[in-house]
C-alpha positions as CSV (number, residue, x, y, z in Angstrom):
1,X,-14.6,0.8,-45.8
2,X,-18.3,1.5,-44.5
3,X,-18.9,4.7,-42.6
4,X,-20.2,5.0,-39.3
5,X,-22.0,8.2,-39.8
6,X,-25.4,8.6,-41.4
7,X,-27.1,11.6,-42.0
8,X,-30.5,12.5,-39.6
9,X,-33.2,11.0,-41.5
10,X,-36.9,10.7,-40.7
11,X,-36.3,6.9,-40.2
12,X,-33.1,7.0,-37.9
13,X,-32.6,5.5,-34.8
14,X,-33.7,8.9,-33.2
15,X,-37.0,9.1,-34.7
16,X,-38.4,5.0,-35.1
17,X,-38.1,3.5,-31.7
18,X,-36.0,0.4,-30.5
19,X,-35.5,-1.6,-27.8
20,X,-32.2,-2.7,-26.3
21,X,-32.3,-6.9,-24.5
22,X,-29.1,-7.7,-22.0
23,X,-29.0,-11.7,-21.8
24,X,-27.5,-12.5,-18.8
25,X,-26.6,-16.1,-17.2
26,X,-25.5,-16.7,-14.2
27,X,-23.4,-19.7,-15.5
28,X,-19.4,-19.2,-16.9
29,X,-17.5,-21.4,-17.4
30,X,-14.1,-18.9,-17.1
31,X,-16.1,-16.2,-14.8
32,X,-18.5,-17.9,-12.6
33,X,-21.3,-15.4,-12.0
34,X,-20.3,-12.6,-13.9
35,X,-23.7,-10.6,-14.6
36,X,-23.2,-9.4,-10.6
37,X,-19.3,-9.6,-9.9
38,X,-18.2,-5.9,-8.6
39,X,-17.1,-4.0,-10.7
40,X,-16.1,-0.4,-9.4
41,X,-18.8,-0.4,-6.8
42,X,-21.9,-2.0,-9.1
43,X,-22.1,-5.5,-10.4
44,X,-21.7,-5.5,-13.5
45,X,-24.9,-6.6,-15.1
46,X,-26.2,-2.8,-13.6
47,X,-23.3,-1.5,-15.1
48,X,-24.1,-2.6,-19.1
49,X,-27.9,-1.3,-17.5
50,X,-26.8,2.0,-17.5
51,X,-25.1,2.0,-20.3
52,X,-28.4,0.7,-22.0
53,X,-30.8,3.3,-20.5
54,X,-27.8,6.1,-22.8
55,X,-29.0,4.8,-26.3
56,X,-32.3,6.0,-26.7
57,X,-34.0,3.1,-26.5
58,X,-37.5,2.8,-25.8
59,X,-37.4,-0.1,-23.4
60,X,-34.5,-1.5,-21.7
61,X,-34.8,-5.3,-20.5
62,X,-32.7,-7.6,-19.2
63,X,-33.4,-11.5,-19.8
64,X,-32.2,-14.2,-17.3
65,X,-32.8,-17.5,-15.9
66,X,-31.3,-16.5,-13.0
67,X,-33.6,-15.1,-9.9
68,X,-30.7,-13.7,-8.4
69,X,-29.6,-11.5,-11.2
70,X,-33.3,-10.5,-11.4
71,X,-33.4,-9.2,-8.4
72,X,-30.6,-7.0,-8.7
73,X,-31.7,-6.1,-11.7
74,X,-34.9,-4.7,-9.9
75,X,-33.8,-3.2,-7.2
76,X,-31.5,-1.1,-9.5
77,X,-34.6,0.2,-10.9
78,X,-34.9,-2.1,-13.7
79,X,-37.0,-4.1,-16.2
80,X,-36.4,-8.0,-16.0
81,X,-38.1,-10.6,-17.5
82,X,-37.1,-14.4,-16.5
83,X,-36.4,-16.8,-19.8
84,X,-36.2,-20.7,-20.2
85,X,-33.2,-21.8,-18.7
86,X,-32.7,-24.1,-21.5
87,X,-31.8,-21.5,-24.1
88,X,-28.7,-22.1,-25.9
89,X,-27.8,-18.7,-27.1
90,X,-28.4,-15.0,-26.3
91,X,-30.4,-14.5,-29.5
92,X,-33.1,-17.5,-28.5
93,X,-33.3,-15.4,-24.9
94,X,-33.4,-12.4,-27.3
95,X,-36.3,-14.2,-29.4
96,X,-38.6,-15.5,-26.4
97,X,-38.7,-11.6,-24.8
98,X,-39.9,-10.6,-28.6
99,X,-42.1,-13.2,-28.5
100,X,-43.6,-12.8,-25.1
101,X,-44.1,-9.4,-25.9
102,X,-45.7,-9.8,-29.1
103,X,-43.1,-7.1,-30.8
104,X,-43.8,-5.4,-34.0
105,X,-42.3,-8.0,-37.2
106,X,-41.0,-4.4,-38.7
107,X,-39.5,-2.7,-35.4
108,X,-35.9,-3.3,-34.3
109,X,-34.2,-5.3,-31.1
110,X,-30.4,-5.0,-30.1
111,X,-28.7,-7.6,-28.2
112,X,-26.2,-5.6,-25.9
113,X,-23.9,-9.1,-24.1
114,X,-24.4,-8.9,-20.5
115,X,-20.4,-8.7,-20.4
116,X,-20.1,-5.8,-22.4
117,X,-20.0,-3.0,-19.1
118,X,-18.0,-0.8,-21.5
119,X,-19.7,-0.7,-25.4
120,X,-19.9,3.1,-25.7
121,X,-24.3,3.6,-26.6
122,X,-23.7,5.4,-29.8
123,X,-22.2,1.8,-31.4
124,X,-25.8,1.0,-30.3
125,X,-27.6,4.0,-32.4
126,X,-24.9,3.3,-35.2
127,X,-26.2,-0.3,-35.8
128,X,-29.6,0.8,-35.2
129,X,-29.7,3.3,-37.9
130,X,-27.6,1.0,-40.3
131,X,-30.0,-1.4,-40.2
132,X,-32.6,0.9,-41.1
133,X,-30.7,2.5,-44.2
134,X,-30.1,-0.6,-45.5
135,X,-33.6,-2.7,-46.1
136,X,-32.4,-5.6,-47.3
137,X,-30.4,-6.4,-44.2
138,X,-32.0,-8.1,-41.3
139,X,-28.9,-8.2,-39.3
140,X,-26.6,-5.1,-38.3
141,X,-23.2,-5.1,-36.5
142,X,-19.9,-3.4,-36.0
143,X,-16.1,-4.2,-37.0
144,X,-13.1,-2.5,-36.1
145,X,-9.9,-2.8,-38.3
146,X,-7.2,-5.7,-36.7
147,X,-3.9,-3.7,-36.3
148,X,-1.5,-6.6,-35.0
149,X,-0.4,-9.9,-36.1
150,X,-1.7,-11.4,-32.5
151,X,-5.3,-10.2,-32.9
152,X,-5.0,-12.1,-36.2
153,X,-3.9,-15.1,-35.1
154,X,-6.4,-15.3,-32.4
155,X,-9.2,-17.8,-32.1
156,X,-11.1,-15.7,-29.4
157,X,-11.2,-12.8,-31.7
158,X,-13.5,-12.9,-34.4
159,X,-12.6,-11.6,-38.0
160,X,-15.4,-10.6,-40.6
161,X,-15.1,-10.0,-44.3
162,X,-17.7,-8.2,-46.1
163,X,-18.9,-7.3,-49.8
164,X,-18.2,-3.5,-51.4
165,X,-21.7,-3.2,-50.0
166,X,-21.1,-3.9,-46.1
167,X,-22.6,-7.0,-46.3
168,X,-20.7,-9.9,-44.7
169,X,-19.5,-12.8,-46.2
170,X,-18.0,-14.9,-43.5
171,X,-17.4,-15.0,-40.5
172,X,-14.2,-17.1,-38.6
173,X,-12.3,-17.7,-36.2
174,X,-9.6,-18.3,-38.5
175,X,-7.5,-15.3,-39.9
176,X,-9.7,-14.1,-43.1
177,X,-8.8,-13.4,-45.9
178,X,-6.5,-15.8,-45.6
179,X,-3.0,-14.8,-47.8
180,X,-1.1,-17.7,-48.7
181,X,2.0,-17.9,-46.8
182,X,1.9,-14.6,-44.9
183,X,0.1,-16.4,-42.0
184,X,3.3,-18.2,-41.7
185,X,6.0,-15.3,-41.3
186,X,7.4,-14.6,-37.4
187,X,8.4,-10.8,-38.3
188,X,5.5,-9.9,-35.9
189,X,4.0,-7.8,-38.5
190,X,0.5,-7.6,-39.9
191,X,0.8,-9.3,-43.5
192,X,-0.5,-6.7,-46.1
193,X,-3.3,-7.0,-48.8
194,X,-6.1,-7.1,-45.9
195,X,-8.1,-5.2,-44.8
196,X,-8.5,-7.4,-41.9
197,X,-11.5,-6.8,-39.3
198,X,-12.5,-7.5,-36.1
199,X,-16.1,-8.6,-35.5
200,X,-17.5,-6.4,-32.4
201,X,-20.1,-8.5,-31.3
202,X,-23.6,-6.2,-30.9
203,X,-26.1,-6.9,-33.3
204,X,-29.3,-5.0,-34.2
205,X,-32.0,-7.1,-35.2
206,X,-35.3,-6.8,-37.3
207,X,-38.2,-8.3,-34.9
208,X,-39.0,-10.5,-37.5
209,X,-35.7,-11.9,-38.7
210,X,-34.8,-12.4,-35.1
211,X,-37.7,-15.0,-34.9
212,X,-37.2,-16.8,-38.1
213,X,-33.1,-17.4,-36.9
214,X,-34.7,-18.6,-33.1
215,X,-36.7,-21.2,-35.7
216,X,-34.2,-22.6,-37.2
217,X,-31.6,-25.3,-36.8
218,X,-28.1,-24.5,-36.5
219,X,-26.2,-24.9,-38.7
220,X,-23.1,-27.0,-39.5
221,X,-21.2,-23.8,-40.0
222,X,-22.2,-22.2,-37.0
223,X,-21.6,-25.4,-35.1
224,X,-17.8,-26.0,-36.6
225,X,-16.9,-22.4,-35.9
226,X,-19.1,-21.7,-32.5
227,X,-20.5,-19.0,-34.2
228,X,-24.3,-18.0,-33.6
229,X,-24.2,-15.3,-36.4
230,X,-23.1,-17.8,-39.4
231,X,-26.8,-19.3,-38.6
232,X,-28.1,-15.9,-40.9
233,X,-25.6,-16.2,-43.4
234,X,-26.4,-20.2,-44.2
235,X,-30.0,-18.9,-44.4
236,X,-29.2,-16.6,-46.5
237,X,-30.0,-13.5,-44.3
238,X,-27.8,-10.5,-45.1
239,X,-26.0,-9.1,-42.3
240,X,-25.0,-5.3,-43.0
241,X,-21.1,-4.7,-40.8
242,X,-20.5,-0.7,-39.8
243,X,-16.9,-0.1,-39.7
244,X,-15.3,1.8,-36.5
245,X,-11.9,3.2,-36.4
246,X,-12.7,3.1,-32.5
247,X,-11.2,0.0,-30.8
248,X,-14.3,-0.4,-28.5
249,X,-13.3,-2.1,-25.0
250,X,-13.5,-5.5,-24.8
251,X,-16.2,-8.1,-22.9
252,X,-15.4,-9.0,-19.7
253,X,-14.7,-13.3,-20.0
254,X,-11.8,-13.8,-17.5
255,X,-10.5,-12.5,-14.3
256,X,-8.1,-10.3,-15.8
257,X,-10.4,-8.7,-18.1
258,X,-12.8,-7.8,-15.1
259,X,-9.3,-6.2,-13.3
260,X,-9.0,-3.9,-16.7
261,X,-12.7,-3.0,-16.3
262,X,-12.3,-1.9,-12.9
263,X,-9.1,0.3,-13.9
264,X,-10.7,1.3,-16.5
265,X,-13.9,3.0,-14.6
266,X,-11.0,4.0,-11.4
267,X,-9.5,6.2,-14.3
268,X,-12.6,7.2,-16.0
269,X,-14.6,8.5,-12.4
270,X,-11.1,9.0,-10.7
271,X,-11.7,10.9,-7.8
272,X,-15.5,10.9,-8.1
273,X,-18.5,9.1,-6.2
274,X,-18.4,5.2,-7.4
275,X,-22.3,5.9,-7.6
C-alpha cells in the first residue's frame, strides 16, 4: 500500500509553488445551489475557500459561471475568475483558468470540488508532492481502503485499483477487483483477497497534462462509467493514487449530507464564534 508521507525534499510541495482551482456551479441537480447554501454560518463555497487558503498554495481561485457565486466569492476576500458556462466538467473549468492565465506547462494545479467544505489541506500537499516524486505521472490523487460490504456495492462511491507502483489501473463504479462469487454472499461482510479502495476525488495536475486531457475527446470509458478521470487512463496518462488510512469526510451532494456538514462544524467550533 502507497505511503502518504514523503520526506522534505528540495522539490516538495513546500518549496515549488502550486495553485489550488475550486469549480463551482450553481446548477444541481440533487442540491440546487450548493456553492452558497449555509453551512454553519458561511456558504459553503467560502467554506472549501478557507480551507484552500490552509494548503500552501500560491494562488487560490475559484472558477464559476455563476455571477452570484462570484460575488460572494469576492466579498469574502477572494479571487474569482468567470468560465464558459458551457463547460462539461470541472477539469475543462480547471483547463480555461490555466489557460487564461498562461500557467507554466511544468508547474502543478489542484482541483479542490466546490462540495468538498471538509478535505483536510494536507491531502492537498500530499497529492502535490506525490506528483512531484513521481515524474512520470501527470495525474495525482488519494484512496482510502473500503471497510464494508455497502461502500462496495455502491455506485456513488468510486473504487480504484492500482499497480505495485501506485499507478492506477481502473477506475469503476463497479466493485473492483471483482472476486468471483463473493459479490454475491448476504453475510454483510467484506469478501477477502482485496484490497479494495475508495477513490477520494482531488486530483493534482501537471499544467500541461491538464491541457492535453481539456483537448481531447471523451472517451467511451469515461462516458459508460461517468468517469472524468478514465479520460487519462485511455490516453495513456499515468495517474499516481496516495493511499490514506484517514476516511476523509465526504462531498456534500444531498440534503442530508449538507445536515452532517453542519454537525460536523457545530461539534468541531462547539461553543465558539461561527466566524
Amino acid at each position: 500500500m502507497n505511503s502518504a508521507v514523503f520526506p522534505s525534499q528540495p522539490d516538495s510541495a513546500e518549496r515549488r509553488g502550486f495553485g489550488v482551482v475550486i469549480p463551482a456551479r450553481f446548477a444541481s441537480t440533487r442540491l440546487p445551489g450548493k456553492p452558497l447554501r449555509d453551512l454553519y454560518g458561511k456558504p459553503m463555497i467560502v467554506r472549501v475557500l478557507e480551507n484552500a487558503r490552509q494548503t500552501g498554495a500560491e494562488y487560490v481561485i475559484v472558477a464559476t459561471d455563476d455571477p452570484r457565486i462570484a460575488e460572494v466569492v469576492t466579498g469574502a476576500g477572494g479571487d474569482v475568475m468567470l468560465t464558459w458556462p458551457g463547460h462539461s466538467s470541472g477539469t475543462d473549468r480547471l483547463a480555461e483558468v490555466a489557460g487564461k492565465k498562461q500557467l507554466d506547462p511544468a508547474s502543478v494545479i489542484v482541483n479542490l470540488q466546490g462540495d468538498e467544505p471538509l478535505l483536510e489541506p494536507g491531502y492537498v500537499r500530499q497529492i502535490v508532492d506525490a506528483l512531484l516524486h513521481h515524474p512520470s505521472a501527470g495525474v495525482a490523487t488519494l484512496a482510502t481502503p473500503i471497510t464494508t460490504v455497502r461502500e462496495l456495492l455502491d455506485p456513488s462511491v468510486v473504487k480504484v485499483v492500482t499497480a505495485r507502483s501506485g499507478m492506477a489501473l481502473y477506475f469503476s463504479r463497479a466493485p473492483i477487483p471483482c472476486l468471483r462469487g463473493q459479490h454475491e454472499n448476504r453475510s454483510g461482510e467484506l469478501p477477502t483477497g482485496g484490497p479494495f479502495l475508495r477513490h477520494v476525488g482531488v486530483y493534482a495536475y501537471r499544467v500541461s497534462t491538464l491541457l492535453d486531457l481539456a483537448k481531447s475527446k471523451p472517451a467511451a470509458i469515461e462516458g459508460a462509467e461517468q468517469l472524468e478521470q478514465l479520460r487519462a487512463l485511455w490516453l495513456g496518462i499515468p495517474i499516481h493514487v496516495t493511499t490514506i488510512t484517514e476516511v476523509p469526510e465526504r462531498g456534500v451532494d444531498t440534503e442530508e449530507d449538507l445536515a452532517r456538514a453542519v454537525a460536523i462544524l457545530e461539534e468541531r467550533h462547539g461553543g465558539m464564534s461561527q466566524g
